[in-house]
N, C-alpha and C positions, 0 to 999 in steps of 0.2 A: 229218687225222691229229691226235691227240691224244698230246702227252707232256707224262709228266708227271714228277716225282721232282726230288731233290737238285740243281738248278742255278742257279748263280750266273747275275749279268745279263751280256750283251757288253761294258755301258759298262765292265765291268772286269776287261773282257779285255786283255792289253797281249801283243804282237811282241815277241820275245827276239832273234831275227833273223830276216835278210833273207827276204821272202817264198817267195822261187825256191828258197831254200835248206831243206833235212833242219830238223822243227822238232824241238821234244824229246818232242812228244806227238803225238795222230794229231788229224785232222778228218774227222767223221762226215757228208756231203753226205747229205739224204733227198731225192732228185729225186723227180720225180711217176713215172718208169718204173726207175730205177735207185737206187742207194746207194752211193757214191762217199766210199771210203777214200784218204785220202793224209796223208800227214808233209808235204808240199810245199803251202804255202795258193794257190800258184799255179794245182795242176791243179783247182784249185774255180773257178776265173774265166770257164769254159767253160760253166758251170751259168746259168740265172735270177738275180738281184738278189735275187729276193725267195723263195728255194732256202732251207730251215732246216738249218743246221751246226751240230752237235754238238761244240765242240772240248772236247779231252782233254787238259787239261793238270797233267804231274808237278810238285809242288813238293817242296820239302822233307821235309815227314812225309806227304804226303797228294796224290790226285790230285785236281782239281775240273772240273767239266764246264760248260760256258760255253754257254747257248743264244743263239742267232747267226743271220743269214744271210748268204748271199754279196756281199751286198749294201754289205752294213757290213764284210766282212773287206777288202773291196776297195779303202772308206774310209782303215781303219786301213793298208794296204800302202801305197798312195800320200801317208801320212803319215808312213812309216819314216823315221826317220832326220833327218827336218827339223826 
């Protein structure tokens, strides 16, 4: 699968809060037989490591889209907070 357009890298992606918890934007999962929408970075841990995520994240004037995989969200969660 090919994507392409407007996106920023993961390394600068940052957790506003708790993984488990309602984030302020959605995450886009492209699983090889599904597409997996969730607010929650949790219900993506279920996926492959190496699964590409789309997150959607609102800021201020603008929203930006983060290319990702499960892989590295999984990273960043077990680094919340430390």
């Amino acid at each position: 699968m090919i994507i392409t357009g407007d996106m920023r890298p993961e390394t600068e992606f940052r957790l506003q809060v708790k993984p488990e918890n309602m984030q302020a934007a959605s995450f886009i999962a492209l699983g090889a037989d599904e597409v997996v929408v969730s607010r929650r970075l949790t219900d993506l841990f279920r996926l492959p490591d190496d699964c590409v995520v789309l997150a959607n994240w609102h800021g201020e004037r603008r929203t930006d889209v983060f290319r990702t995989t499960v892989g590295y969200l999984k990273k960043l969660a077990a680094g919340y907070g430390a």
